[in-house]
C-alpha positions as a Markdown table, in Angstrom:
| # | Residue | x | y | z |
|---|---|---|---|---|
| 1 | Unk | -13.9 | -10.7 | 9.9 |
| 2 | Unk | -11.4 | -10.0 | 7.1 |
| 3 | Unk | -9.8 | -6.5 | 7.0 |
| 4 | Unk | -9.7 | -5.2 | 3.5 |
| 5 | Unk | -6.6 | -2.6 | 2.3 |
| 6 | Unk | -6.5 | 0.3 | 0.1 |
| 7 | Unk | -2.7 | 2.2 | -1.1 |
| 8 | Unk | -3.7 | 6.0 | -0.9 |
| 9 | Unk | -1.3 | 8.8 | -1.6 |
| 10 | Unk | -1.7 | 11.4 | 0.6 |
| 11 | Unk | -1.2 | 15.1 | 0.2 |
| 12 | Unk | 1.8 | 17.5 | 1.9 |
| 13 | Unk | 0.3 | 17.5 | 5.3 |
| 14 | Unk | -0.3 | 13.4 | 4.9 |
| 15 | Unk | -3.7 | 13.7 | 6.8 |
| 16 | Unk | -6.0 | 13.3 | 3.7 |
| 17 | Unk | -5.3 | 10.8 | 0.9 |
| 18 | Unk | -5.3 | 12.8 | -2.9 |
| 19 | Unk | -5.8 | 9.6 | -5.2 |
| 20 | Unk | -5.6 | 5.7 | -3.9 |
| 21 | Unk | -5.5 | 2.2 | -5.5 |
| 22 | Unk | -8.5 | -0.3 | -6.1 |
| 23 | Unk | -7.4 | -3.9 | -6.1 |
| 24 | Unk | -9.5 | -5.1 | -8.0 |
| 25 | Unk | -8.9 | -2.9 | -10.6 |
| 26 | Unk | -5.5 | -4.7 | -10.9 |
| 27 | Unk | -5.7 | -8.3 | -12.7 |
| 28 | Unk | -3.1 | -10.8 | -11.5 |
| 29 | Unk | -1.8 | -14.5 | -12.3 |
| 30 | Unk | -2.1 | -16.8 | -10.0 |
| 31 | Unk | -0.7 | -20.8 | -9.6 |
| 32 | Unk | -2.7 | -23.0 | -7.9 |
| 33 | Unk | -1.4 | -26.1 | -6.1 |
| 34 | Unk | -1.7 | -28.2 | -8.6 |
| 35 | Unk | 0.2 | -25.9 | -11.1 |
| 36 | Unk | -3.2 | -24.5 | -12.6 |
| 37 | Unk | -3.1 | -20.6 | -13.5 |
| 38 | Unk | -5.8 | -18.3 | -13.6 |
| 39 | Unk | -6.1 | -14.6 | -13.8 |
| 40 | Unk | -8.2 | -12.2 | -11.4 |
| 41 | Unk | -7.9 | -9.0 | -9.7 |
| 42 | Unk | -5.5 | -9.3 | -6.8 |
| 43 | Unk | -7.0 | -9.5 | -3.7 |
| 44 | Unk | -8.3 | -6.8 | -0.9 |
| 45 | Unk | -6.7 | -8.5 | 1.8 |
| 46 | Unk | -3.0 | -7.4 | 2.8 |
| 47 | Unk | -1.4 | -10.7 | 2.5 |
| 48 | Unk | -3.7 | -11.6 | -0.5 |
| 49 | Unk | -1.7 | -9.2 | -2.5 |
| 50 | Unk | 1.6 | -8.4 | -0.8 |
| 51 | Unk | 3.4 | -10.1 | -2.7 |
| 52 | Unk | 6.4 | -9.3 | -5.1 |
| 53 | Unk | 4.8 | -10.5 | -8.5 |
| 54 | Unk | 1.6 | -8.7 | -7.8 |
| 55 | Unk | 0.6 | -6.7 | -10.5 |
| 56 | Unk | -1.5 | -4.5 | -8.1 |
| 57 | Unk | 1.4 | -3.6 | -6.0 |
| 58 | Unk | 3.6 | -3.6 | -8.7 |
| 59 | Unk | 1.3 | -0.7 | -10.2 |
| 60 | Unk | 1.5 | 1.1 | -6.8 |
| 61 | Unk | 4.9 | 0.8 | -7.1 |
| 62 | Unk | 5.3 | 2.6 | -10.8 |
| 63 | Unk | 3.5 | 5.9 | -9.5 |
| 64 | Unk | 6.3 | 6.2 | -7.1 |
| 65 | Unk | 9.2 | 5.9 | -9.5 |
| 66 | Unk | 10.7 | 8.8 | -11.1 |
| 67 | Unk | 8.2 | 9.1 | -14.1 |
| 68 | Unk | 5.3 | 8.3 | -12.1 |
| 69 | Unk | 2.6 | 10.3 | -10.9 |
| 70 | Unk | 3.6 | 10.8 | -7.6 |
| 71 | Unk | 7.1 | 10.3 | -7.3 |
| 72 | Unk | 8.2 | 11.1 | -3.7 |
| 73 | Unk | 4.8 | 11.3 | -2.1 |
| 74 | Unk | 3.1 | 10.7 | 1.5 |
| 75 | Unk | 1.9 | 6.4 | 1.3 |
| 76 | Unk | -0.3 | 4.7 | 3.6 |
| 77 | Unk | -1.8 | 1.0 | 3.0 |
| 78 | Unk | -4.9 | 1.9 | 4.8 |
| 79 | Unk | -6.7 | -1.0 | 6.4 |
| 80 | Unk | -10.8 | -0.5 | 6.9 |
| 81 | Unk | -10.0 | -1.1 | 10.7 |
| 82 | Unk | -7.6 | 1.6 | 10.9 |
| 83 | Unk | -8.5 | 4.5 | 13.3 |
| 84 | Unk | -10.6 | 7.0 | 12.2 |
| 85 | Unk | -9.6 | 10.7 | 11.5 |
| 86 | Unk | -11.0 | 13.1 | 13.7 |
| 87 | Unk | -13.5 | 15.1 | 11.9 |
| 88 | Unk | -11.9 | 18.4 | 12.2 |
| 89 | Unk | -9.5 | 17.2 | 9.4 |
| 90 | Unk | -12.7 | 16.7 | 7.2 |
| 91 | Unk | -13.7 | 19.8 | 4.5 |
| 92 | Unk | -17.6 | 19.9 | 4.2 |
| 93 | Unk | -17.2 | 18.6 | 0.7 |
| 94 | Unk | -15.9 | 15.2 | 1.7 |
| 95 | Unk | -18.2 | 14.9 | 5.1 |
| 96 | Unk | -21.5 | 15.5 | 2.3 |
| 97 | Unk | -19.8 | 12.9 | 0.0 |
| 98 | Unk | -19.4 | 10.0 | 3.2 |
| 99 | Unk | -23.0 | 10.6 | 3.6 |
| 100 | Unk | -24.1 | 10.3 | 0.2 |
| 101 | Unk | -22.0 | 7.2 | 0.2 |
| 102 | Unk | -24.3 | 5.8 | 2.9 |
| 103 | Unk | -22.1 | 7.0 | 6.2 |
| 104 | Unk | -24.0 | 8.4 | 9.0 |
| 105 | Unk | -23.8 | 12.3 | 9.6 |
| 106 | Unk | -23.8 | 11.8 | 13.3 |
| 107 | Unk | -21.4 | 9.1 | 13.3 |
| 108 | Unk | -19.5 | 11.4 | 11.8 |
| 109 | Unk | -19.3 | 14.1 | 13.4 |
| 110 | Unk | -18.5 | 11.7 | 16.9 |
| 111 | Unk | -15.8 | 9.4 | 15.6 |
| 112 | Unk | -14.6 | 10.5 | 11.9 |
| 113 | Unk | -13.8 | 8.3 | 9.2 |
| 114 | Unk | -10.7 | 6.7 | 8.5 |
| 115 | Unk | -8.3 | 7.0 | 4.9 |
| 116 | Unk | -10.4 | 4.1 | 3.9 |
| 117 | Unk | -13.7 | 5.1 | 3.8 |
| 118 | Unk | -12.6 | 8.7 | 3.1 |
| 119 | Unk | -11.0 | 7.4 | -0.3 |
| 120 | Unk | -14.0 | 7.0 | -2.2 |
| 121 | Unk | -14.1 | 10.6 | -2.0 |
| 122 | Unk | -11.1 | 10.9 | -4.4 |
| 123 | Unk | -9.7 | 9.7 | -7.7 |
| 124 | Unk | -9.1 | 6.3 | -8.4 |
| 125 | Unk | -6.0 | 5.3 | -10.6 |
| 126 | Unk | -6.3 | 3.2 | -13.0 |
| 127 | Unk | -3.8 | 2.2 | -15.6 |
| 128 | Unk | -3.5 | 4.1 | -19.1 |
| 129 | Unk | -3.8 | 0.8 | -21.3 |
| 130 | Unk | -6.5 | -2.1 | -20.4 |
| 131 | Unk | -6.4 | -3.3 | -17.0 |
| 132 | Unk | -5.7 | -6.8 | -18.4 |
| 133 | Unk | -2.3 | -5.7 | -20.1 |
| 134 | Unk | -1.0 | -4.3 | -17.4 |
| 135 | Unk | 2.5 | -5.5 | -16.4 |
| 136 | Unk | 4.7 | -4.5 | -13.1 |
| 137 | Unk | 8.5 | -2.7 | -14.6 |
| 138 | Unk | 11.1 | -5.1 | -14.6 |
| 139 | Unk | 12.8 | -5.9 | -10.8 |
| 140 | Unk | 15.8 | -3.8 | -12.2 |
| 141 | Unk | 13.8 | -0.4 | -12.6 |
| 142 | Unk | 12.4 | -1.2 | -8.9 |
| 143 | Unk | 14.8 | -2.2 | -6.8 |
| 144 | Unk | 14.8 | 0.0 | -4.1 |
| 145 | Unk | 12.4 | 1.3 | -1.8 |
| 146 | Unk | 13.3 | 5.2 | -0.4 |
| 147 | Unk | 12.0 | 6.8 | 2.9 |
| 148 | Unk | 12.6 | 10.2 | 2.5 |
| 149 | Unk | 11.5 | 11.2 | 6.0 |
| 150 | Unk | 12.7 | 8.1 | 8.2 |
| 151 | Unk | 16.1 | 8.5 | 5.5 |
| 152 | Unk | 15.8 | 4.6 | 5.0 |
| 153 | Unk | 16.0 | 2.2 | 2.2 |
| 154 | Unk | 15.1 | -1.2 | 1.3 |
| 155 | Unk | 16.5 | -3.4 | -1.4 |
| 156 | Unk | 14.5 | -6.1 | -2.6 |
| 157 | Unk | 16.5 | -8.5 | -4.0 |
| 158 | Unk | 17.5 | -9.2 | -0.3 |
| 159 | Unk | 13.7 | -10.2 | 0.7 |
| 160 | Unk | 13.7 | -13.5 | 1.5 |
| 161 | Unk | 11.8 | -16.3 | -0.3 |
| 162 | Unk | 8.6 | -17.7 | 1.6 |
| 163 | Unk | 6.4 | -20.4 | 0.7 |
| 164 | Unk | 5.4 | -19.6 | -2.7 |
| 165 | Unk | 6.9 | -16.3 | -3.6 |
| 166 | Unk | 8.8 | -13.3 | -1.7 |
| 167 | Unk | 6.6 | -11.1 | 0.2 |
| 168 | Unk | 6.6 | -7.1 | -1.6 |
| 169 | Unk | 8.2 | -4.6 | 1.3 |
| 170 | Unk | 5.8 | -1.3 | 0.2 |
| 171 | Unk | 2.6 | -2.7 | 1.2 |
| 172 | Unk | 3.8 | -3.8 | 5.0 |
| 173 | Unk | 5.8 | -1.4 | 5.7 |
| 174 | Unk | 3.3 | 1.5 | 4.5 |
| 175 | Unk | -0.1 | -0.2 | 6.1 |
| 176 | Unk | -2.2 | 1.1 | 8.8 |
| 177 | Unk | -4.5 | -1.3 | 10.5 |
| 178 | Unk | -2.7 | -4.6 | 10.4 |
| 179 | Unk | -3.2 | -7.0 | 12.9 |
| 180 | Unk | -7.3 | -6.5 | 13.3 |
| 181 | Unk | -8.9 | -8.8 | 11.2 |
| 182 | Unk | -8.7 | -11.8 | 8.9 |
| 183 | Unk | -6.1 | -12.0 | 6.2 |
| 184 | Unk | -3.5 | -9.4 | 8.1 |
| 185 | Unk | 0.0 | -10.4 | 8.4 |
| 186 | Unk | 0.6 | -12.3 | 11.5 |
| 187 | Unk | 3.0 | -10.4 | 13.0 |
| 188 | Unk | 2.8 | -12.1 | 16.8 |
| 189 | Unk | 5.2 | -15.5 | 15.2 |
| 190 | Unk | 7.9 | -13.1 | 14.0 |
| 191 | Unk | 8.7 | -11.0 | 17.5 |
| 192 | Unk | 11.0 | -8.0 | 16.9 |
| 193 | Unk | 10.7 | -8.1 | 13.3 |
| 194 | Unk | 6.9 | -7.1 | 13.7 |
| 195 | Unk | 8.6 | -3.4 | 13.9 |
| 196 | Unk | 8.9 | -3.6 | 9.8 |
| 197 | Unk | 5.1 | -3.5 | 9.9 |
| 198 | Unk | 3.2 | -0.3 | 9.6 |
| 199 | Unk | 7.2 | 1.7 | 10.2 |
| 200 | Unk | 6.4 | 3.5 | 7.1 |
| 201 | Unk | 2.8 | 4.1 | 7.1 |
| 202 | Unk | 2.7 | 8.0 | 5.6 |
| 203 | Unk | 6.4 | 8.6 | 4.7 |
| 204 | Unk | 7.2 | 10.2 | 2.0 |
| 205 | Unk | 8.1 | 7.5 | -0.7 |
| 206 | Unk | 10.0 | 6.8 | -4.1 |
| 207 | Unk | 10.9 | 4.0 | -5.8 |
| 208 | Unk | 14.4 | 4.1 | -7.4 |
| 209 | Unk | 16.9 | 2.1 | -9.3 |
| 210 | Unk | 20.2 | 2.9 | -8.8 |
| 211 | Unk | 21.7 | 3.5 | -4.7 |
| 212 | Unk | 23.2 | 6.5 | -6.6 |
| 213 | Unk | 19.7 | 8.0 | -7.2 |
| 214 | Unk | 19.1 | 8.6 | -3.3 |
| 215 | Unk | 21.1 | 10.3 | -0.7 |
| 216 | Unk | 24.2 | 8.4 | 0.6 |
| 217 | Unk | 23.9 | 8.8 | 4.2 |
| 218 | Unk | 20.6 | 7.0 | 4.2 |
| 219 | Unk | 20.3 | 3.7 | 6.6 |
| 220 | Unk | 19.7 | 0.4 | 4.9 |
| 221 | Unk | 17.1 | -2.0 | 6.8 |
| 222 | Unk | 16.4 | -5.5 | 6.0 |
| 223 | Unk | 13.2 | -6.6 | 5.1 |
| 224 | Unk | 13.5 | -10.2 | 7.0 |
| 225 | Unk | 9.8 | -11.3 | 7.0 |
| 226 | Unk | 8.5 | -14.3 | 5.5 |
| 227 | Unk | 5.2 | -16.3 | 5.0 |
């Protein structure tokens, strides 16, 4: 079955997320084959929205810039196959919620929930003007991806063109999951490179502009995958 993905930001000790992103919330324009467009929200599947011109990531993407909301915070792209959080981790507040939502107390209390099912317990961001006018910051203002805990950077205007459009870095890198159910990225055709995915699942993150906005001795890596 297909595995569907949520971007949560997590707090200090990255177990729990704080706030998380709804892709459907996000309306994106699409080409079709026959050079058609139409506009809906991006998809819940990771390579349904990983993709550079997505206005879903690129609204992920904002918060972690400098005047975003959380600028230099924990990310995870959590998958709803991911493993589950022990309940220990859980505060009574957010174990009642899961079983208002319809989760099973006993379940529960065996296996825990994962950062998927936990994020209906928390915010969910929207943008500040109509979903529908929402537009991703120029490539300029979002060039570089930061790891603040690995000390690692990506620039994006190295990512390599795939079949239709570049693939978007932040939500492969940052996902938890992949690789269990329809719509993952395929990561058995690309061998060694399959290390990119999931190698930042909840660093500490920022978006950036300039190199000179991040410290020098951080390590570049290239972000080589294509589909």
């Amino acid at each position: 079955m297909g595995q569907y993905f949520k971007p949560c930001f997590l707090r200090s000790d990255k177990k729990l997320p704080i706030a998380y992103v709804y892709s459907h919330d996000i309306l994106s324009t699409f080409t079709r084959d026959d050079k058609t467009t139409f506009t809906s929200g991006s998809g819940l599947k990771l390579m349904e929205h990983s993709w550079m011109k997505n206005n879903f990531v690129g609204f992920v993407e904002e918060q972690l810039t400098p005047e975003g909301s959380f600028y230099k915070t924990a990310l995870v792209w959590a998958g709803d196959y991911a493993d589950e959080e022990p309940v220990e981790v859980l505060s009574k507040r957010v174990i009642s919620q899961l079983v208002e939502d319809g989760c099973d107390l006993k379940t529960l209390e065996i296996d825990g929930a994962n950062l998927y099912n936990i994020s209906v317990t928390i915010p969910r961001l929207l943008p500040s003007n109509h979903i529908e006018e929402y537009k991703i910051l120029p490539a300029k203002e979002t060039r570089y991806l930061v790891n603040h805990d690995k000390k690692e950077f990506v620039d994006k205007t190295k990512v390599l063109m795939g079949t239709w459009d570049k693939m978007h870095p932040l939500p492969i890198l940052t996902c938890e999951g992949d690789g269990r159910g329809g719509g993952d990225y395929d990561s058995e055709k690309n061998g060694d490179k399959n290390k990119l995915v999931g190698r930042w699942a909840r660093d500490v993150i920022s978006v950036e502009s300039k190199k000179s906005d991040f410290p020098k001795d951080f390590v570049e890596i290239i972000f080589d995958l294509k589909y």
